[in-house]
C-alpha positions as a printed Julia matrix, in Angstrom:
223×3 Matrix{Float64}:
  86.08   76.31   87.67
  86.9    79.41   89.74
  85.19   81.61   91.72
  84.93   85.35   91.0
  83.97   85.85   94.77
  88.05   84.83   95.53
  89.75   87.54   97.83
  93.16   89.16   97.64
  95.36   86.72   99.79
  98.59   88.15  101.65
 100.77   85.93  103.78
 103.31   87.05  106.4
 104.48   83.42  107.04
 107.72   82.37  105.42
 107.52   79.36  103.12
 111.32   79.14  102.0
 109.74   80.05   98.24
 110.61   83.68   98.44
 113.88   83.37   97.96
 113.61   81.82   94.4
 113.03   83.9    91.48
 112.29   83.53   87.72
 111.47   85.72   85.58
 107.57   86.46   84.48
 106.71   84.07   81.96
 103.89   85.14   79.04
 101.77   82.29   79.59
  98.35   83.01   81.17
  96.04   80.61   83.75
  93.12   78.92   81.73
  90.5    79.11   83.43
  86.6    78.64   83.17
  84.1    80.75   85.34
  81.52   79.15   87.67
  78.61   80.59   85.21
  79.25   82.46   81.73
  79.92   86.26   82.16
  80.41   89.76   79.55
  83.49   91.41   79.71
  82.0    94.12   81.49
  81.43   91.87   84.4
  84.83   90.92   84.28
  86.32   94.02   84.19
  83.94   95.01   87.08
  85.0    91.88   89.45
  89.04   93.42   88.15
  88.53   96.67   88.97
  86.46   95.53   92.66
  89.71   93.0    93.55
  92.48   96.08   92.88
  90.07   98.12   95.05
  89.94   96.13   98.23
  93.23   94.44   97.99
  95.31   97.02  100.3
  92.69   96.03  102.66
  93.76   92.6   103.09
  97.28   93.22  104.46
 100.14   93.95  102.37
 102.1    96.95  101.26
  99.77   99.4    98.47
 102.37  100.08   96.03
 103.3    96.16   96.03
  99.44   95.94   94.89
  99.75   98.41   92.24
 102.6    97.16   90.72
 101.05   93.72   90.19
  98.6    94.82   88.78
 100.25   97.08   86.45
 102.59   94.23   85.69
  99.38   91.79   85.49
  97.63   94.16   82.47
 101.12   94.07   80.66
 101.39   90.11   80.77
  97.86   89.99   79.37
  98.72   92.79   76.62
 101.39   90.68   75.63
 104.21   93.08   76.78
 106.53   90.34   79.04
 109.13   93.19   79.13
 107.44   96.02   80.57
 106.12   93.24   83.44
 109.41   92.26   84.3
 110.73   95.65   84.2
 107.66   96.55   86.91
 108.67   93.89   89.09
 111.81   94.16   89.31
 111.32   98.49   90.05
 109.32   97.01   92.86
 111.88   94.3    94.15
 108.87   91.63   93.36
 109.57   87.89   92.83
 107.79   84.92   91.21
 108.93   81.42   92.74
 107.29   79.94   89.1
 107.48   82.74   86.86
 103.36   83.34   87.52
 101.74   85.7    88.8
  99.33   83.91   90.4
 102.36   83.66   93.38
 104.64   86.66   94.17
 106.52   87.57   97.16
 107.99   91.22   98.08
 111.13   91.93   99.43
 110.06   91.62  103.3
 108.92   87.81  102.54
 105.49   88.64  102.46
 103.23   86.46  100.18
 100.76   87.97   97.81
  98.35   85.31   95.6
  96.36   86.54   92.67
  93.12   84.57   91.34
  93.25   83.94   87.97
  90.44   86.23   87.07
  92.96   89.41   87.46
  95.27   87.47   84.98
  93.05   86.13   81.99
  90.04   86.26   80.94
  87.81   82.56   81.12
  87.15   80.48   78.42
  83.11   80.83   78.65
  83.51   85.31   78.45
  80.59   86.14   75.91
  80.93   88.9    73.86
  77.5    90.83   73.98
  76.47   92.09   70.3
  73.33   94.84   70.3
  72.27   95.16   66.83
  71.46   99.03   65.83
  68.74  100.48   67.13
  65.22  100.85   65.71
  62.38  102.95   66.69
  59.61  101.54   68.52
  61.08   97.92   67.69
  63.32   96.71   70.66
  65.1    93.78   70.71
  67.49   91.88   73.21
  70.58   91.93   72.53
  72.45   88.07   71.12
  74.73   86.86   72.86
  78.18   85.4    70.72
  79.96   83.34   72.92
  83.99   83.66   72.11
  86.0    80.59   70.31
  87.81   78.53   72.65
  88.67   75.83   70.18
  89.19   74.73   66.64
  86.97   72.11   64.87
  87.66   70.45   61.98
  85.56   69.83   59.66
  85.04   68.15   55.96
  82.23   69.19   53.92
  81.19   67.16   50.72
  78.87   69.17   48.82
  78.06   66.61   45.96
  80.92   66.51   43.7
  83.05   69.49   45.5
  85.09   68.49   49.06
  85.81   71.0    51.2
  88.32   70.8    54.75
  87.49   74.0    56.99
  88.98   74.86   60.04
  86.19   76.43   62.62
  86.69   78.65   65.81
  84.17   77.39   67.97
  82.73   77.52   72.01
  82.49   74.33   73.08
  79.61   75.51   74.76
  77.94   76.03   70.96
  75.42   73.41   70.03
  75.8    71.34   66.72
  73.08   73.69   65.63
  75.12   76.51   65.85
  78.47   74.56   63.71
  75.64   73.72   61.09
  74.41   77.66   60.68
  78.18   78.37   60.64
  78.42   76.14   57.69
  75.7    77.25   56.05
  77.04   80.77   56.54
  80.53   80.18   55.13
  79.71   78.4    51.97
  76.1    80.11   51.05
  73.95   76.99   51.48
  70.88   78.6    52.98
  68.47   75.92   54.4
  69.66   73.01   52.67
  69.87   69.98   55.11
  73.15   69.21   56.46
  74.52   66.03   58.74
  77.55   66.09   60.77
  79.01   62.46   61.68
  81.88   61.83   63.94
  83.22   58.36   64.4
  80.26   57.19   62.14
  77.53   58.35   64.67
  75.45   61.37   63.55
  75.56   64.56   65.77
  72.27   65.29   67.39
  71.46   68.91   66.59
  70.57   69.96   70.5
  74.4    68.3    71.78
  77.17   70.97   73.32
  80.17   70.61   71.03
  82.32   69.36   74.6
  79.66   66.93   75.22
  79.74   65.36   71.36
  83.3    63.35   72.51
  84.83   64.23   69.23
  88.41   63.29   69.56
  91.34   65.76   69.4
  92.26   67.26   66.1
  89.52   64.98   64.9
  88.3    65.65   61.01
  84.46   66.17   61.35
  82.84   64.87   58.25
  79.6    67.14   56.92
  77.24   66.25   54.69
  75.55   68.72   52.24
  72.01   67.14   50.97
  72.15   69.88   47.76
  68.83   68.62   46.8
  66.82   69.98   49.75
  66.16   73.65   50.19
């Protein structure tokens, strides 16, 4: 897990890395925050790392070019970072940015938080306003895996693939299913590996094996 308090680290010392080069690859870190944030708290730790950087030794325009060449990795647009970096005589010892060197030897290392966003963001939903009723708004925590499931409904067999949190309680996969196929509040049992999932148990703490086929259970009698 990382943490968002991490500080803009410059080095003047020369590690013999400098001198290698690669160009910027499009893979990004994966990474998990110490506690679940919104994107506007992400953005908001972002924008307070670009701030302060320049104060932590280094050259300013070195700093703005990573990070101009850090928002056009995570866009997707490899070409416009490499063209940055190479305007600004930057190099990458691994082809990440989480490690870059300028042209005077001088180290510059990037916390993953500038580069990607974690695998526990939530995405805060506020349903519409009404007046004089309130309400908090849900909070939909975004997929970070697939699950696969198989879901015998009597005589009709269904496989489904689901984007899920692993932080999402069985609970949550059962609603989804309920959702998907219009089964309202008939009972449902999900069994991995023969055991039966316990409605209150984190999808990452169930131990269902990779690429695993879920089976589900549809009880169309109850209601």
């Amino acid at each position: 897990r990382v943490s968002m308090g991490d500080k803009a680290v410059v080095s003047t010392q020369s590690t013999g890395d400098e001198a290698k080069n690669q160009p910027v690859k499009s893979e990004l870190p994966v990474w998990s925050a110490e506690r679940t944030i919104t994107m506007d708290q992400l953005l908001k730790k972002r924008a307070e790392f670009w701030d302060t950087s320049p104060a932590y030794e280094g050259r300013k325009e070195i700093w703005d070019a990573l990070r101009a060449a850090a928002e056009a990795v995570e866009n997707g647009n490899r070409d416009l970072a490499q063209a940055i970096l190479d305007g600004a005589n930057i190099t990458l010892p691994t082809g990440l940015l989480l490690d870059c060197y300028d042209e005077l030897g001088c180290r510059y290392v990037l916390p993953p938080y500038v580069l990607s966003r974690p695998t526990n963001i939530v995405t805060v939903k506020t349903p519409e306003a009404v007046p004089d009723s309130p309400q908090a708004p849900s909070l939909v925590m975004a997929p970070d895996m697939t699950l696969k499931v198989r879901v015998s409904m009597g005589d009709k067999v269904v496989d489904e693939k689901l984007a899920v949190n692993s932080l999402e309680r069985i609970a949550d996969v059962k609603e989804r299913i309920r959702q998907n196929f219009s089964l309202n509040k008939k009972r449902i049992r999900l069994i991995c590996c023969g055991k039966i999932l316990n409605d209150k148990t984190a999808i990452k703490d169930a131990k269902i094996p990779k690429n695993f086929l879920v089976q589900v259970i549809v009880n169309m009698d109850s209601e």
